[in-house]
N, C-alpha and C positions, 0 to 999 in steps of 0.2 A: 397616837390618837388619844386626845382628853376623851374616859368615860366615865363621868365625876356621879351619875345616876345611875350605873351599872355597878359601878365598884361600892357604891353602898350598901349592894345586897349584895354582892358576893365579894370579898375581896382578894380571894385567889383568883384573879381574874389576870389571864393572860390574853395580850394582844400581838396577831404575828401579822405585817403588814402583806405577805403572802407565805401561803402554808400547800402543802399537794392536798392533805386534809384531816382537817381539825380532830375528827374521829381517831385518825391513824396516830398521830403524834401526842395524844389525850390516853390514847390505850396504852402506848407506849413507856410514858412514861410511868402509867399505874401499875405494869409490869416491874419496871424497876423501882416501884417505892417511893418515885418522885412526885406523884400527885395522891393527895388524900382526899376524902371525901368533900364534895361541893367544890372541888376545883374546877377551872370551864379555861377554855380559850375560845378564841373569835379570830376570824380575820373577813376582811371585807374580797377577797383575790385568793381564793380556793382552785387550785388548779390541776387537784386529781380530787374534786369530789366523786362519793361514791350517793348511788341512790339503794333503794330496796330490790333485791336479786340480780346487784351487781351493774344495773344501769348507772352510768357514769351520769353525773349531775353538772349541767351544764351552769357556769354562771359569770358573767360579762366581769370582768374587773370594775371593783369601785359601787356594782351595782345590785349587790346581794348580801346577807349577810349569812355568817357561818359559825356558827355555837354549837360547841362541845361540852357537856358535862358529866362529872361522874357523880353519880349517884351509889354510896353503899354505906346504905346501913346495918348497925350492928346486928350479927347472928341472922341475917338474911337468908331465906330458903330460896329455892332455885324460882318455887311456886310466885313468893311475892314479889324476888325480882321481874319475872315478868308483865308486872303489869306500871313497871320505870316506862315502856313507851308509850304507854296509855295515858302514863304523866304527863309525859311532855305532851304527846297529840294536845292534850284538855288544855293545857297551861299556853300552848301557841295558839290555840283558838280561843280564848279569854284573852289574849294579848291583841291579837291581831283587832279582836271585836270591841278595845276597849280605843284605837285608833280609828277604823273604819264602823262608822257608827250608825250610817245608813244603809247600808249593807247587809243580805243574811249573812252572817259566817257559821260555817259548820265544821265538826270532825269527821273529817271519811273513814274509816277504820281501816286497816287500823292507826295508820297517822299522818294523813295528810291534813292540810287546811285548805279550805277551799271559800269564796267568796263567791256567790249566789253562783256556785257548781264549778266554778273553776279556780286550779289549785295556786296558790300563792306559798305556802310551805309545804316542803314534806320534810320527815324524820326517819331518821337511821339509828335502830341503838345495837351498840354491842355488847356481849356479856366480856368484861376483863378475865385475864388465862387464870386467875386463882379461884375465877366463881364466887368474888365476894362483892360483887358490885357490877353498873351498866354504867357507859359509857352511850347517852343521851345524844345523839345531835341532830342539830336542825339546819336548814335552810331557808331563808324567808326570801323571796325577791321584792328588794326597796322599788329601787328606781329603772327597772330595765323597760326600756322601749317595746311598742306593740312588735316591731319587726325582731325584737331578739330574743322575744321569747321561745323557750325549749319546745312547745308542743302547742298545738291551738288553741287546750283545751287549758292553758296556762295565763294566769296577770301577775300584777305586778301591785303595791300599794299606791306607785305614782298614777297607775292606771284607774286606779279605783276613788283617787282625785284626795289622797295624804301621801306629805311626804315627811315624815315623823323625824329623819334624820336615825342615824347607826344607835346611839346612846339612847334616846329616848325607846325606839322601838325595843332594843334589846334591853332594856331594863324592865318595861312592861312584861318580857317574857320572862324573864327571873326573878320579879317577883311571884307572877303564878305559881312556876315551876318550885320555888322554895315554898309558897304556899300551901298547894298540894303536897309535894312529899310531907312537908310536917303533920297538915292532916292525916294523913296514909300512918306513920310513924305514930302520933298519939293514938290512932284506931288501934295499933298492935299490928300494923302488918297485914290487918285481913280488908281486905279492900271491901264490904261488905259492913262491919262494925263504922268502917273510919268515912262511908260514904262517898267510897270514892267511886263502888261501880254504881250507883245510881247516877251519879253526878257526869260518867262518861256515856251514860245511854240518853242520859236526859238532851246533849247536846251531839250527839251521834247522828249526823245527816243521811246515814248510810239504813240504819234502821225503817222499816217500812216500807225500802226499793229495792224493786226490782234490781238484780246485781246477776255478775258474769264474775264468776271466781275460776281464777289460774292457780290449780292447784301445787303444791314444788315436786309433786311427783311425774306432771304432765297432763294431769287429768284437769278437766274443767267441768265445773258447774252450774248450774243454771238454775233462778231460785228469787224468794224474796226473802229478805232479812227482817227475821223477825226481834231478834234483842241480840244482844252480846251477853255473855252467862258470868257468872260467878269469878271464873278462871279465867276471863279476858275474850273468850273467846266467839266467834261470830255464829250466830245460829240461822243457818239458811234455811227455809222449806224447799226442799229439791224439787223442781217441775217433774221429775223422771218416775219419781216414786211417792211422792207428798208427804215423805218424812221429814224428818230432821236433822240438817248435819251441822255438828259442831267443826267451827272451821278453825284451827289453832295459826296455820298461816297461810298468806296467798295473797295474790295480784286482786284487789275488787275490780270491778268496773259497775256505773250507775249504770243501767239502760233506760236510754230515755223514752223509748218508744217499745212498745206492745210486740 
């Protein structure tokens, strides 16, 4: 596949015509030394994608796309890397929003994309085994049909009436994504100086709703979102007690009714 618009921004860019997933084979080789900072693959026919807490990511051949990057920069702490998902969330919602232009698009937190509430990408990032860098990926669904979508509460960009083609859409996303890390990178690292937690609460759909958080211990929440903090992390007012819990990870859900 020609991606004469993608490979401009990044040019370690690998293409696998199918891969089990772009994550797994991206971490892999950052393991062994073989990929360096801003390298990515893609493939359009992902066939052991993984989702967040191990949910397999369903996606039709031919009609999804699948981007892996690694992100690490110099003398990185554990703290700044985790806010690489928060990059990419922001960078695949400035992507998606600069195609679909009649449309809300928001960030769910902490990184789905969603077009007026329903999700069109989610992202998976891993931290690589040396702790020097994250391994970014995303999922966008192009072209898949009302009948083959994953979940109800799921579309598609054909659905939403563009069909940008693999090159174009994923270049609109690497630029973001190279946009923001740089800014994060001139800030120092501190997401705060470089503007980038302003910039992810600014377009955070999840903030100010009513939300259902699956905690990874079993616990569940029940609560409104009031900002995401400093550290990335989501600050809910619990119904149970009216405090506030800083949520570092977990399943959101919007509720859309009282």
């Amino acid at each position: 596949m020609q991606l004469p618009l993608s490979t401009a921004v990044l040019a370690d860019l690998q293409y696998r015509e199918q891969v089990g997933s772009t994550n797994h084979e991206l971490m892999a080789q950052a393991a062994r030394g073989d990929a360096q900072h801003l390298a990515a693959m893609i493939t359009t026919d992902q066939t052991a994608g993984r989702g967040r807490l191990g949910r397999e990511w369903i996606a039709p051949p031919g009609r999804t796309l699948a981007v892996s990057v690694l992100l690490a920069p110099s003398d990185a702490t554990i703290e700044s890397l985790a806010w690489m998902p928060l990059i990419g969330g922001l960078a695949m919602a400035r992507a998606v929003r600069t195609l679909v232009t009649d449309r809300e698009v928001t960030l769910k937190w902490p990184n789905d994309v969603q077009i007026e509430g329903m999700k069109v990408s989610g992202l998976l990032s891993e931290l690589v085994s040396d702790g020097t860098g994250v391994v970014v990926g995303a999922g966008l669904n192009l072209t898949i049909e009302r009948d083959e979508l994953p979940t109800s509460v799921s579309t598609s960009l054909l659905l939403e009436g563009v069909d940008p083609g693999v090159d174009l859409a994923l270049s609109r996303y690497l630029t973001e994504l190279v946009g923001l890390y740089e800014q994060f990178v001139v800030g120092g690292l501190d997401p705060v100086r470089s503007g980038l937690a302003d910039a992810v609460r600014a377009e955070c759909g999840t903030i100010g709703r009513r939300v259902r958080v699956e905690l990874p211990g079993g616990g569940r929440l029940f609560g409104t979102a009031e900002t995401i903090d400093d550290h990335g992390q989501l600050v809910v007012r619990d119904d149970a007690n009216n405090g506030l819990q800083h949520v570092a990870a977990g399943d959101v859900t919007h509720l859309r009714y009282e």
